[in-house]
N, CA, C and O of each residue as an XYZ file, in Angstrom:
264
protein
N      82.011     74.824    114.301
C      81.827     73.462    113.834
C      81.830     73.461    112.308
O      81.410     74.410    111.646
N      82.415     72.147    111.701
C      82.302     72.192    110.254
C      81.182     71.752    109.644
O      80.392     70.855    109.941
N      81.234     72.581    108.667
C      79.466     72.481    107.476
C      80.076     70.966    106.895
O      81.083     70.917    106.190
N      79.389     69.889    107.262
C      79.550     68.626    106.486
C      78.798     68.701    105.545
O      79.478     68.210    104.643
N      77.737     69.012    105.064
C      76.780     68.920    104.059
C      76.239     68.157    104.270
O      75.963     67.745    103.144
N      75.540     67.187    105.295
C      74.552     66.583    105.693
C      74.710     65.975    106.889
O      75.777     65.383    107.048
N      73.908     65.967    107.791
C      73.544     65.588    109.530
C      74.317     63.862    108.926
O      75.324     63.562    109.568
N      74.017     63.118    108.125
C      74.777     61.643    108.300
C      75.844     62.218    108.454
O      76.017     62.506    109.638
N      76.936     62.629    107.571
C      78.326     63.126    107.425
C      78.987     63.636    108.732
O      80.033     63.225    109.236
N      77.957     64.861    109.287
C      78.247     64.801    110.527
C      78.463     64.142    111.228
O      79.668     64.105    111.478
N      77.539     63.125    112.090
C      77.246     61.874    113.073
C      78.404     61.459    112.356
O      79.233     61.298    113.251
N      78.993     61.171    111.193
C      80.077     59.697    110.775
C      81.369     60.633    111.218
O      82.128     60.469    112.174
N      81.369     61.423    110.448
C      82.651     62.347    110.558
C      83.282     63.086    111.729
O      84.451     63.034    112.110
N      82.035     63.942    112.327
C      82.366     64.589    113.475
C      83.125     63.828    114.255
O      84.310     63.869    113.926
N      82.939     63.300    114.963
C      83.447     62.569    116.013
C      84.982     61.944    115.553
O      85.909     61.892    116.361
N      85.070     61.615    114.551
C      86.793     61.142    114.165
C      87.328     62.284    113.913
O      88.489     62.400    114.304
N      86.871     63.158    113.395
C      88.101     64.491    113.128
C      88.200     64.988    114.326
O      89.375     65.081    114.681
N      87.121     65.493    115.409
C      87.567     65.590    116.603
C      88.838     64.952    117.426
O      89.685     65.516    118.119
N      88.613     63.230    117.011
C      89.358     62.617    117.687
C      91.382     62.650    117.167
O      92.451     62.469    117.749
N      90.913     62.999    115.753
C      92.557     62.959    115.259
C      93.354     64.318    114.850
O      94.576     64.400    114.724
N      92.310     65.476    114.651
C      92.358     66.541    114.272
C      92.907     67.832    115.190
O      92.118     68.774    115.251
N      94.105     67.969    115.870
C      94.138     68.849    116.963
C      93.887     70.253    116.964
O      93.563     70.980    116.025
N      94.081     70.515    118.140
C      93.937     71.858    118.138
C      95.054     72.960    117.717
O      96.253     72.727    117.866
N      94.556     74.196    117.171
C      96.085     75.175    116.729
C      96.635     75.437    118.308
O      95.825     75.184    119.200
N      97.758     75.853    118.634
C      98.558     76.102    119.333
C      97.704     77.632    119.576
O      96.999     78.050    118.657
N      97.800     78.251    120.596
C      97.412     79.989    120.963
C      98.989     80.424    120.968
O     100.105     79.906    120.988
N      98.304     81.826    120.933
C      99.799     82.341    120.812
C     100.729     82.569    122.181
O     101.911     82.904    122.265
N      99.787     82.274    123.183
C     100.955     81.979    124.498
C     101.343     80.706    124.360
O     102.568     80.713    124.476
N     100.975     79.660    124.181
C     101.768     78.730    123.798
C     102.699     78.474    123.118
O     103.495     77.554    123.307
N     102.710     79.497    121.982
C     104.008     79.637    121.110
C     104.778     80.395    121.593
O     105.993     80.240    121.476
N     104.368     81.140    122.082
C     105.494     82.354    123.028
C     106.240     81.524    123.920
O     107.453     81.732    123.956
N     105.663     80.430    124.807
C     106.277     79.764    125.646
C     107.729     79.022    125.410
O     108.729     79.123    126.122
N     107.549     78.191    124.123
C     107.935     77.664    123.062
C     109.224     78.606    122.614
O     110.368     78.159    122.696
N     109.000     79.693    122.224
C     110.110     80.759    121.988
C     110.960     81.810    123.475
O     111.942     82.550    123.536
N     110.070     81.396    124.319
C     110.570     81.653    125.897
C     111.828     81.007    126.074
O     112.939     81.511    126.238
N     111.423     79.608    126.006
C     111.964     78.663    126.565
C     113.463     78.319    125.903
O     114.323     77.721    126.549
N     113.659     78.773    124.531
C     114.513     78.446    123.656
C     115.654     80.185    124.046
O     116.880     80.069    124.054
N     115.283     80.971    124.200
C     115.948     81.801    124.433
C     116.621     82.262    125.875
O     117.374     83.187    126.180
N     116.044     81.266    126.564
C     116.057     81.394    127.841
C     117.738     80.717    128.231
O     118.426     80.406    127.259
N     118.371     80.504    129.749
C     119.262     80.242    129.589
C     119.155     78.188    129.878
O     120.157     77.476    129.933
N     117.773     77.700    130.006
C     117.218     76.644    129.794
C     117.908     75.889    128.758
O     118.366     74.747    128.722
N     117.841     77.015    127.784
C     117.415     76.406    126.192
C     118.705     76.823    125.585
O     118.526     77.207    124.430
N     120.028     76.881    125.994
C     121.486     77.180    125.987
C     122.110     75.363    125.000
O     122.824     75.400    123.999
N     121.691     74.278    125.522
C     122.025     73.462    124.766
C     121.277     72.967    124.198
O     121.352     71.741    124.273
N     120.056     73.563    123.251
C     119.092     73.004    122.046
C     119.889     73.356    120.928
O     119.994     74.579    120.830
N     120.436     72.773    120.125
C     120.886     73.241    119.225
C     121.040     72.228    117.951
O     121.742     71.217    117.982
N     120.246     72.673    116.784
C     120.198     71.359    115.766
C     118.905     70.963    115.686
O     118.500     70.240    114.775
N     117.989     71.520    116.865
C     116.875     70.340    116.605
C     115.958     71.454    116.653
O     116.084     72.546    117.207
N     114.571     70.751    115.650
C     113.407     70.856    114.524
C     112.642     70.968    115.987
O     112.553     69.899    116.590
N     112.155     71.979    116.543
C     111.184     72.068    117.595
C     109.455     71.922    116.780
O     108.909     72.915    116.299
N     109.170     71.309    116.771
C     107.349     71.690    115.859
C     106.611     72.556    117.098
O     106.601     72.239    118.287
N     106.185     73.379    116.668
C     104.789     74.181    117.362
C     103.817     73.833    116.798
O     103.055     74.681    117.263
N     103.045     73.092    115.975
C     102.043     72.708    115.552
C     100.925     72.161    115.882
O      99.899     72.077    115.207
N     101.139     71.769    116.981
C      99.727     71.551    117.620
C      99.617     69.786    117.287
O      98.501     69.301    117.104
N     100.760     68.982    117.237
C     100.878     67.596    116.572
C     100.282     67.718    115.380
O      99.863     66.613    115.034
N     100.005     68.713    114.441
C      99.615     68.144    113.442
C     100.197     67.312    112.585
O      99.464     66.507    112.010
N     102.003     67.308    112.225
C     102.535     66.684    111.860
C     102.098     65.177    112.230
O     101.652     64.443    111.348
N     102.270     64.644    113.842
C     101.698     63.614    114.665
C     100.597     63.045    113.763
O     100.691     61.863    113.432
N      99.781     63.626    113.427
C      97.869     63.412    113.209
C      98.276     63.540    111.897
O      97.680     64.529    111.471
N      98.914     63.112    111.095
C      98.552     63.515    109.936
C      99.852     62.599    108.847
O      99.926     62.456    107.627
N     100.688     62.150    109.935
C     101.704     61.433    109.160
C     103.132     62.775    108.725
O     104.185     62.754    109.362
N     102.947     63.561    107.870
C     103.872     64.216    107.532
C     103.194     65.666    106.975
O     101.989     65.888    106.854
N     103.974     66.311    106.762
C     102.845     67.932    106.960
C     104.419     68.492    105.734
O     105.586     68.525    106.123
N     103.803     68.970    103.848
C     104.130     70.021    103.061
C     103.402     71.257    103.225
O     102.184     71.158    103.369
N     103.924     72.391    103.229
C     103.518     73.320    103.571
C     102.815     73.473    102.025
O     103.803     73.266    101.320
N     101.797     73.690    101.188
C     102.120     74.798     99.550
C     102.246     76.075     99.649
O     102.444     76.756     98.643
């Protein structure tokens, strides 16, 4: 859980970052993800931006890496 720096912050905060904030992907999930693309499934993906991110892009509007 995150150190808010005070029990209000918590109670206000917690609960919305929960709600918009996802979870990271595990690494079988990304494996799946790279399964699936190599597989003979995944024969006509070609061109397209797969995100593994866990929607963060989604939750967040647009995602720069620094």
């Amino acid at each position: 859980m995150a150190n808010w720096g005070s029990q209000l912050a918590a109670e206000r905060l917690g609960p919305l970052m929960q709600a918009t904030v996802p979870t990271p992907a595990t690494a079988v999930q990304l494996a799946a993800s790279i399964t699936f693309l190599l597989s003979d499934n995944g024969t006509n993906v070609n061109g397209a931006i797969l995100a593994s991110d866990g929607e963060l892009v989604g939750a967040v509007g647009e995602w720069h890496p620094t």
